[in-house]
C-alpha positions as CSV (number, residue, x, y, z in Angstrom):
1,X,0.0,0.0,0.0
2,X,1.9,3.5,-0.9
3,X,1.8,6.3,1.7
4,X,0.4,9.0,-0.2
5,X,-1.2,12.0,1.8
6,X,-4.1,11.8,0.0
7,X,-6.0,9.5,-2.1
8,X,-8.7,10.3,-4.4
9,X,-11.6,8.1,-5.5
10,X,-14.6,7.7,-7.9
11,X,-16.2,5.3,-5.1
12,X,-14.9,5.1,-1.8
13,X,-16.4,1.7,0.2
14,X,-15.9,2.0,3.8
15,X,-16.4,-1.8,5.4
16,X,-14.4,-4.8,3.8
17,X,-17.5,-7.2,4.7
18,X,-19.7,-8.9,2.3
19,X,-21.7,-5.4,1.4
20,X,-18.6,-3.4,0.8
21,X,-16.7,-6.4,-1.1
22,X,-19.8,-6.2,-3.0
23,X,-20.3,-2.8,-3.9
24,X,-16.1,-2.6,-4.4
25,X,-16.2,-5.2,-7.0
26,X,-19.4,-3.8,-8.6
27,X,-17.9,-0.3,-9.0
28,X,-14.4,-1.4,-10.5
29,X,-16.5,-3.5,-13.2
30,X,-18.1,0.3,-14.4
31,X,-14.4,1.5,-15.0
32,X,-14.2,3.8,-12.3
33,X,-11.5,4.7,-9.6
34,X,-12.7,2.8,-6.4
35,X,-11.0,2.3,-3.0
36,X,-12.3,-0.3,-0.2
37,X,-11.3,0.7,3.1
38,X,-11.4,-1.8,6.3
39,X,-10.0,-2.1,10.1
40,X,-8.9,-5.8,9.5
41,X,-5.9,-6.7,8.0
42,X,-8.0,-8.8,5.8
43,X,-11.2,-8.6,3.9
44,X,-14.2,-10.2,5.1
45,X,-15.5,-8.1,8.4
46,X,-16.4,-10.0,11.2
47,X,-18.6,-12.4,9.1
48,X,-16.1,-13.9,7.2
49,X,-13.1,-13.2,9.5
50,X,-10.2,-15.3,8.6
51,X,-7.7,-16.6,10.9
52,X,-6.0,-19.8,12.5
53,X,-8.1,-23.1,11.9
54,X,-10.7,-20.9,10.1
55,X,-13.1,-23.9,8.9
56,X,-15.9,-21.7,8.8
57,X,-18.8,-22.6,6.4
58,X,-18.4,-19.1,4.6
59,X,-14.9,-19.3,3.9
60,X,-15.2,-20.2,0.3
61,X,-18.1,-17.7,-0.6
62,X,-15.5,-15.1,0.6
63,X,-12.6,-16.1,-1.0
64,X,-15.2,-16.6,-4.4
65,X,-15.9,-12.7,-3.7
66,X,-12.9,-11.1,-2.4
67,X,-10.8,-12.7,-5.5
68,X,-13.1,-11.1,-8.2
69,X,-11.5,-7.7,-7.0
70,X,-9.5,-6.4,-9.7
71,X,-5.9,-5.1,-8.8
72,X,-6.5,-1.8,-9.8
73,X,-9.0,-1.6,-6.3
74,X,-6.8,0.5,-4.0
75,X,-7.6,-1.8,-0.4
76,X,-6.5,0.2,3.2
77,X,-6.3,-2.6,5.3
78,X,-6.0,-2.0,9.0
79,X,-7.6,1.4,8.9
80,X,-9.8,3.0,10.4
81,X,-12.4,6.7,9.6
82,X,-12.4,8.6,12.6
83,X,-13.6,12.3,11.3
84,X,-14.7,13.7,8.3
85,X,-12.0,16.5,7.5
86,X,-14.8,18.5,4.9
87,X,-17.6,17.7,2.4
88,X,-15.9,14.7,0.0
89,X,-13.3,14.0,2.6
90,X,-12.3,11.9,5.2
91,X,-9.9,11.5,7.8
92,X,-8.5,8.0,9.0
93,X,-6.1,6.3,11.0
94,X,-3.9,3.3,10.5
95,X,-0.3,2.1,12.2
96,X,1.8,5.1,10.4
97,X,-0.3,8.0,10.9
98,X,-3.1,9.5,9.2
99,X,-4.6,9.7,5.4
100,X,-6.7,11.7,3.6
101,X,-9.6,10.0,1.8
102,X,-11.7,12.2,-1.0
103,X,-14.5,11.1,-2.9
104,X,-16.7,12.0,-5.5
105,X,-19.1,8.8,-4.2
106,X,-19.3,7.1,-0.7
107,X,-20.6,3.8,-0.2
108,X,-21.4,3.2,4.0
109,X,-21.0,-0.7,4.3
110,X,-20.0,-0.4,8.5
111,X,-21.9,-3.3,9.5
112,X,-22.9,-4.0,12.7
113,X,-21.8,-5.8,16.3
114,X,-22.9,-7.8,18.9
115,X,-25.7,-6.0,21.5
116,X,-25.0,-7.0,24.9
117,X,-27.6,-6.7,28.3
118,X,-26.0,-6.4,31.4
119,X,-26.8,-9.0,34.3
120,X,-24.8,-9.6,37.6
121,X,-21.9,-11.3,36.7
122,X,-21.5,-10.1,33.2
123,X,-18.2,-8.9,33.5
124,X,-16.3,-11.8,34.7
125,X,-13.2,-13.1,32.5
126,X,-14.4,-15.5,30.1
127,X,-18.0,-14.1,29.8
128,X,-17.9,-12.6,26.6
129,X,-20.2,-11.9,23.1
130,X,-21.1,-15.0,21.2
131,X,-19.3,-13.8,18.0
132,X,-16.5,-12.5,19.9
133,X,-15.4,-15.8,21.3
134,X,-15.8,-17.3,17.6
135,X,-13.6,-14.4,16.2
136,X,-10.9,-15.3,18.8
137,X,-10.9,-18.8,18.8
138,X,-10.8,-18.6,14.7
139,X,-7.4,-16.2,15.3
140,X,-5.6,-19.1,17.7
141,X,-7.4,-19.0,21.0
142,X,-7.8,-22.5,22.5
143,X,-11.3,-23.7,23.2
144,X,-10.3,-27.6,22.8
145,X,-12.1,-29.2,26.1
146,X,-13.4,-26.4,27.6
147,X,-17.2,-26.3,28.9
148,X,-18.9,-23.5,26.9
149,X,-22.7,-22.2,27.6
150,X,-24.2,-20.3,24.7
151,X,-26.7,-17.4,25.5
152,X,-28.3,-14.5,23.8
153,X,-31.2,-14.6,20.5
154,X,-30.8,-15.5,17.2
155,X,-29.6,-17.7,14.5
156,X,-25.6,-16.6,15.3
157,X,-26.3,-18.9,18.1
158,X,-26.0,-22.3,16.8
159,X,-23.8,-21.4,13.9
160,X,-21.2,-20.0,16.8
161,X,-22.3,-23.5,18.8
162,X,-21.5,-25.7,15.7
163,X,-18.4,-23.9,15.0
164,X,-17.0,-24.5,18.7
165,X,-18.1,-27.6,18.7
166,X,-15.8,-28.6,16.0
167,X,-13.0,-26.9,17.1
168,X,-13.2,-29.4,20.5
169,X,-15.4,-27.4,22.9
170,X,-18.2,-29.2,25.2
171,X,-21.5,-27.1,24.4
172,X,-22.9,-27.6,27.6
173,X,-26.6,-25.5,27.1
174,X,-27.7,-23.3,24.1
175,X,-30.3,-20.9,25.8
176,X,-32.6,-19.0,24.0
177,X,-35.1,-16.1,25.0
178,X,-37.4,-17.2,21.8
179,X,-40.3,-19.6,21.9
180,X,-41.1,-22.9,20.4
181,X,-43.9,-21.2,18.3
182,X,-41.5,-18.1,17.3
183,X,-39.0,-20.5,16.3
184,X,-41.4,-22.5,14.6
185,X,-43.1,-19.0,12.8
186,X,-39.6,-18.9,11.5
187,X,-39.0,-21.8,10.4
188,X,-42.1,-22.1,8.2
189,X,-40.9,-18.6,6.8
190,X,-38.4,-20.0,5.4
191,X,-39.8,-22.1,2.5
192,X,-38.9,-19.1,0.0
193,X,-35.2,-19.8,1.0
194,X,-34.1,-23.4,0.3
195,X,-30.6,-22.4,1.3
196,X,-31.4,-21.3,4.9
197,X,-33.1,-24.7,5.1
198,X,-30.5,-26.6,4.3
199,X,-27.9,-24.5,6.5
200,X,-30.4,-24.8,9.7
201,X,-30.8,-28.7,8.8
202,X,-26.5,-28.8,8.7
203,X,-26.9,-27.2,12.3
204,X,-29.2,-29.2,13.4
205,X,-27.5,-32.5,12.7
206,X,-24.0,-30.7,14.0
207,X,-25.9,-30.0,17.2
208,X,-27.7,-33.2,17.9
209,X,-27.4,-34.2,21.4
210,X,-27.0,-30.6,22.6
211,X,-29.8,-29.2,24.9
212,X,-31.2,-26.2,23.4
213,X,-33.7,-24.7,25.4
214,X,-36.1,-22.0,24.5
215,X,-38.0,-19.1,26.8
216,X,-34.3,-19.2,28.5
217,X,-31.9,-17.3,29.3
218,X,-28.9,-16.1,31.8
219,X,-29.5,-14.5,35.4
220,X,-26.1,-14.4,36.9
221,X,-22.7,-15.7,36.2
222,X,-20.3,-16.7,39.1
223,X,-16.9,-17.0,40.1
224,X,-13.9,-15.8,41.8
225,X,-11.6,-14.7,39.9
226,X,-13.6,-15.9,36.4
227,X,-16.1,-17.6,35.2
228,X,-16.9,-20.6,37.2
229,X,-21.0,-21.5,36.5
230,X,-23.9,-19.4,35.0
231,X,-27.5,-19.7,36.2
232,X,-30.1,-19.9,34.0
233,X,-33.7,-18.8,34.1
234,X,-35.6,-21.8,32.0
235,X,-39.2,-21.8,31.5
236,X,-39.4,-19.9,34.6
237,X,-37.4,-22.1,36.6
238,X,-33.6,-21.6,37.6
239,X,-30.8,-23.9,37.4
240,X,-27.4,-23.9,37.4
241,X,-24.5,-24.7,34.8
242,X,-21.1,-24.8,35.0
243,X,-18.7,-23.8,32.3
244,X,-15.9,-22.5,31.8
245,X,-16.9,-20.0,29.2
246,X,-20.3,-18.0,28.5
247,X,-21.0,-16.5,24.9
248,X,-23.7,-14.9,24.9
249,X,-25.0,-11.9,22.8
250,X,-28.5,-10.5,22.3
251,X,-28.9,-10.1,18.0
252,X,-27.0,-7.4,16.3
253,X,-26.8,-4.0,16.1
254,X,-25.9,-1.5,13.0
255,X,-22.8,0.5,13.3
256,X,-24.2,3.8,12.3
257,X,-21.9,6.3,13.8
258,X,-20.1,7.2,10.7
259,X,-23.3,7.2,9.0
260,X,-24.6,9.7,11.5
261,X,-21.8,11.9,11.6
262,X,-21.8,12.6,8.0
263,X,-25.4,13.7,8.8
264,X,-27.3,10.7,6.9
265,X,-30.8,10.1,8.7
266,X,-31.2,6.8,11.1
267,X,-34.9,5.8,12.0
268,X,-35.4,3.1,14.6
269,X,-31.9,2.8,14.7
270,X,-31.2,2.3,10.9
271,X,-30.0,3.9,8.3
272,X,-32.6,5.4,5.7
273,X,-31.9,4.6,1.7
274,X,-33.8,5.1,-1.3
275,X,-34.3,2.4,-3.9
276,X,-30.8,3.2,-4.9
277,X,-29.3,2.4,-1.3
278,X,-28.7,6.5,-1.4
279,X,-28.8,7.8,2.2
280,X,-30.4,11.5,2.5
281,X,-27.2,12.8,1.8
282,X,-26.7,13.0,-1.8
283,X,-23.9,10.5,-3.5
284,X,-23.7,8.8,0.1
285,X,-24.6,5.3,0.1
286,X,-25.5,2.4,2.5
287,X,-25.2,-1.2,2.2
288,X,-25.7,-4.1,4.5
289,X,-26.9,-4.4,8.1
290,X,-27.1,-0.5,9.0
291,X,-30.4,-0.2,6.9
292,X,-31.4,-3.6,8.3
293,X,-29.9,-6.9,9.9
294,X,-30.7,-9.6,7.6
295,X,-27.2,-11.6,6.9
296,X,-24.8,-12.0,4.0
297,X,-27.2,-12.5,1.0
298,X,-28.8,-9.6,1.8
299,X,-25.9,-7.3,2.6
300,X,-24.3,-9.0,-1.0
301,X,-27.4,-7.7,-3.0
302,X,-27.5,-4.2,-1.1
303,X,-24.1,-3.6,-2.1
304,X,-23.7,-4.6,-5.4
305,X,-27.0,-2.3,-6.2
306,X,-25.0,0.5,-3.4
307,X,-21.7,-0.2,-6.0
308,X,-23.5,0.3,-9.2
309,X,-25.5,3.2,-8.1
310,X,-22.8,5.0,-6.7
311,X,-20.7,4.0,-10.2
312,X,-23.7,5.9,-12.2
313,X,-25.0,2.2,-13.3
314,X,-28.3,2.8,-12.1
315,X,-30.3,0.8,-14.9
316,X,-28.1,-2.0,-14.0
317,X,-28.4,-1.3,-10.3
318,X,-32.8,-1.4,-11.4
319,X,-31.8,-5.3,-12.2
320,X,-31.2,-6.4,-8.9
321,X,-34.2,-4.8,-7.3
322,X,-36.1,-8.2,-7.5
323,X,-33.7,-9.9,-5.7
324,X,-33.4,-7.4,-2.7
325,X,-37.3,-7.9,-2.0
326,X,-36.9,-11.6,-1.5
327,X,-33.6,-10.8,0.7
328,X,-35.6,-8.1,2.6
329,X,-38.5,-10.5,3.7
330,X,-36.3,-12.5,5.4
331,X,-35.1,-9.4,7.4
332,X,-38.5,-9.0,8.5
333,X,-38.8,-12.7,9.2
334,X,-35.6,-12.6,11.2
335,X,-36.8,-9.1,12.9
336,X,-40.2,-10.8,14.1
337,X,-39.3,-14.0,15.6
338,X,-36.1,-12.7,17.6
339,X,-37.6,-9.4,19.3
340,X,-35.8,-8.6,23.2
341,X,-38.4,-10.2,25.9
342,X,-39.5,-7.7,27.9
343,X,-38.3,-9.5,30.9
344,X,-34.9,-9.2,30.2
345,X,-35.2,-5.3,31.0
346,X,-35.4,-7.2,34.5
347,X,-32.1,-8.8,35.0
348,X,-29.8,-6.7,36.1
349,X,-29.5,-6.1,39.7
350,X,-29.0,-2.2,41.4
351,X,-24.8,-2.9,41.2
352,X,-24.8,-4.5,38.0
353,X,-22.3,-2.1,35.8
354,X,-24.0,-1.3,33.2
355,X,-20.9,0.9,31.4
356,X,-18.3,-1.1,31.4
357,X,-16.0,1.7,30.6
358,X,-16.6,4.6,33.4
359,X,-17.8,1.6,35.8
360,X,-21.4,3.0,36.1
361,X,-23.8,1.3,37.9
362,X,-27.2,0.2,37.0
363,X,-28.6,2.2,40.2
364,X,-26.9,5.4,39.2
365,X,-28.0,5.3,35.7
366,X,-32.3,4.6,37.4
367,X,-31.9,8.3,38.9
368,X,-31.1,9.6,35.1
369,X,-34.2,10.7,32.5
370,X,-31.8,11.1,29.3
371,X,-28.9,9.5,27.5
372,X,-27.5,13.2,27.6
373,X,-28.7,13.7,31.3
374,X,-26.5,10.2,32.4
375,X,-23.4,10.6,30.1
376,X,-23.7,14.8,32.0
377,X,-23.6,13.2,35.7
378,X,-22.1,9.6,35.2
379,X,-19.7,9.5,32.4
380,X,-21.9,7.2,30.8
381,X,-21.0,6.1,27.1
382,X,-17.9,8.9,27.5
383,X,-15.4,5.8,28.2
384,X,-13.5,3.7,25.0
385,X,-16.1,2.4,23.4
386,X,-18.1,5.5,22.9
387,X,-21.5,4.0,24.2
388,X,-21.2,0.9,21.3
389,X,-21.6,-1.2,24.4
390,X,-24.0,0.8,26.8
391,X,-25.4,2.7,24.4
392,X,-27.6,0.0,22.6
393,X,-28.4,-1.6,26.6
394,X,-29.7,1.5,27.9
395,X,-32.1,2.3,24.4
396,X,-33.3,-1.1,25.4
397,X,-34.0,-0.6,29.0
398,X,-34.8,2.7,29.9
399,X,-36.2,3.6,26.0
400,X,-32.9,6.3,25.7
401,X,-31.5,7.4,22.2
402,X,-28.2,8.7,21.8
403,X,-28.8,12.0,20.7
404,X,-25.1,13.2,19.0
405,X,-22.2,11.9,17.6
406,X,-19.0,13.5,17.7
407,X,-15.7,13.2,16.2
408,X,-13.0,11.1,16.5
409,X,-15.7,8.3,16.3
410,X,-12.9,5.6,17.2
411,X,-10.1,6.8,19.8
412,X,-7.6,7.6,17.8
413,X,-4.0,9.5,18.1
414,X,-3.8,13.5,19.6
415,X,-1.4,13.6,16.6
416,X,-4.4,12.4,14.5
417,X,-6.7,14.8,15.8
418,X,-4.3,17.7,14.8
């Protein structure tokens, strides 16, 4: 990669996942100038992270994508957009300082991460986010023999479960919040999509043996020093598990700082696109789970149209409108059947931290009306992370939106910020 101060582009893709990889390869087919940005040292984002004894399912269908990149795609690998330095132009970060990044056409393809509720116990060593402990043990961490609960809602469950599984982990209890009839509701919804099918079926048969219950989920984790057992609320009933790891995450949720910084308009929490994937600022586009959490074929689709639109293809962009509806009905299927229980608002106890960063307290956050009013007297959201790990838990239990985003939106370097 040279180290030029600045770098101009036809289409600038910011996210190296599935949507950007997309919209990347679709843009440098039209001829134009296109650079594909990314805070891995690889493509793929987090869904089709690669790394030691990666055997993941989706390895090929990345490598199949990321190799149709012609050379002439100028890829930043291990950077990162912090600010944008003026209208067309970005700043970001990576190990040797900072770059300029100007566009005439921005494609948004940030995807999203892991929401996480707080519960007493939460923040023990080796309780951690369900794709979080598949991203490590796929970049060398050892799970071989080790007693692993999985927790949280959604279908990332049991692929995470059958991926740990065959890398030598015990799968001692997959809990989910769902019911039977959600799950079944789901399942039926799925007859338009023969290749979900077939993927749950593989699941299924990889799990066999492993207890999955539904209407569960975790109320405390204990240990000393780390994680020793986890007790589980089932069917109303408690019990306890021991393990020696709990991965547990609640869904997804869209990484939409950027998008809000540069002043594009969220609604519910997404990202709002026309039938182009443009955002409400002009020649800014969004792909993939900002504008809706609905898994690889859908971010594919959103970017290639995001990629050709932002090229000036639009007729050819038109063509893959059919196949986007039939991707988007599944986001609603997904939406529907894993909605939060309301009595998971419950579980956290009066000294259960809540911001892991500034060490704030479920208790001191109850006296608080606003997201502005608790980050004002607690430091709330004001720690590392920015509120990506608070931020979505206290929308969820106390109905707070965060109200502003300010720049750098990663920490980044004084140096930088100069």
């Amino acid at each position: 990669m040279s180290r030029d101060s600045e770098s101009r582009f036809d289409v600038l893709v910011i996210g190296g996942g599935p949507a950007g990889i997309a919209a990347a390869l679709r843009a440098a087919e039209c001829g134009v100038r296109v650079g594909i940005v990314d805070d891995n040292p690889a493509l793929g984002g987090q869904i089709w992270r690669t790394g030691l004894g990666n055997a993941h399912g989706d390895d090929a269908k990345r490598k199949m994508w990321s190799s149709r990149l012609p050379p002439e795609v100028m890829a930043f690998y291990g950077t990162r957009v912090f600010d944008q330095a003026a209208a067309g132009k970005l700043l970001a970060e990576d190990a040797d300082g900072v770059r300029e990044l100007c566009y005439a056409n921005l494609v948004l393809a940030t995807g999203a991460r892991e929401r996480f509720l707080p519960f007493p116990g939460w923040t023990l060593p080796n309780v951690m986010g369900a794709g979080g402990l598949q991203a490590m043990v796929k970049c060398g961490l050892p799970i071989r023999g080790k007693r692993v609960v999985i927790a949280g809602t959604g279908p990332l469950l049991l692929a995470v479960a059958a991926y740990l599984q065959k890398q030598g982990a015990e799968i001692a209890f997959i809990c989910e919040p769902a019911s039977w009839s959600s799950l079944a509701r789901f399942g039926s919804g799925l007859v338009r999509y023969p290749g979900k099918i077939s993927e749950g079926l593989r699941l299924k048969k990889a799990l066999a043996g492993i207890p999955l219950a539904t209407k569960c989920w975790p109320v405390a984790a204990h240990g000393a020093q780390a994680l020793e057992s986890v007790t589980i609320s089932r069917a109303g009933k408690k019990e306890n598990v021991s393990c020696d790891c709990l991965a547990c995450g609640f869904h997804l949720v869209p990484n939409t700082e950027l998008q809000a910084l540069l002043g594009c308009r969220i609604t519910g929490g997404y990202v709002q696109v026309d039938e182009f994937q443009q955002t409400s600022v002009s020649r800014i586009f969004c792909a993939g789970e900002p504008t809706g959490i609905g898994g690889v074929e859908s971010a594919l689709v959103e970017g290639e149209i995001a990629g050709l639109a932002a090229a000036g293809q639009a007729a050819r962009a038109r063509q893959l409108f059919g196949k986007r509806r039939k991707t988007r009905r599944f986001t609603t299927i997904l939406d529907q059947a894993f909605r939060l229980r309301p009595e998971l608002k419950h579980l956290a106890s009066a000294e259960t931290i809540v911001c892991r960063c500034e060490d704030v307290s479920y208790s001191r956050l109850q006296e608080q009306q606003s997201w502005r009013a608790a980050k004002l007297h607690t430091r709330c959201g004001m720690g590392l992370c920015q509120g990506r790990i608070c931020g979505p838990a206290t929308e969820f239990l106390f109905g707070w939106k965060q109200d502003s985003v300010r720049p750098p939106i990663f920490p980044a370097r004084v140096a930088s910020m100069g």
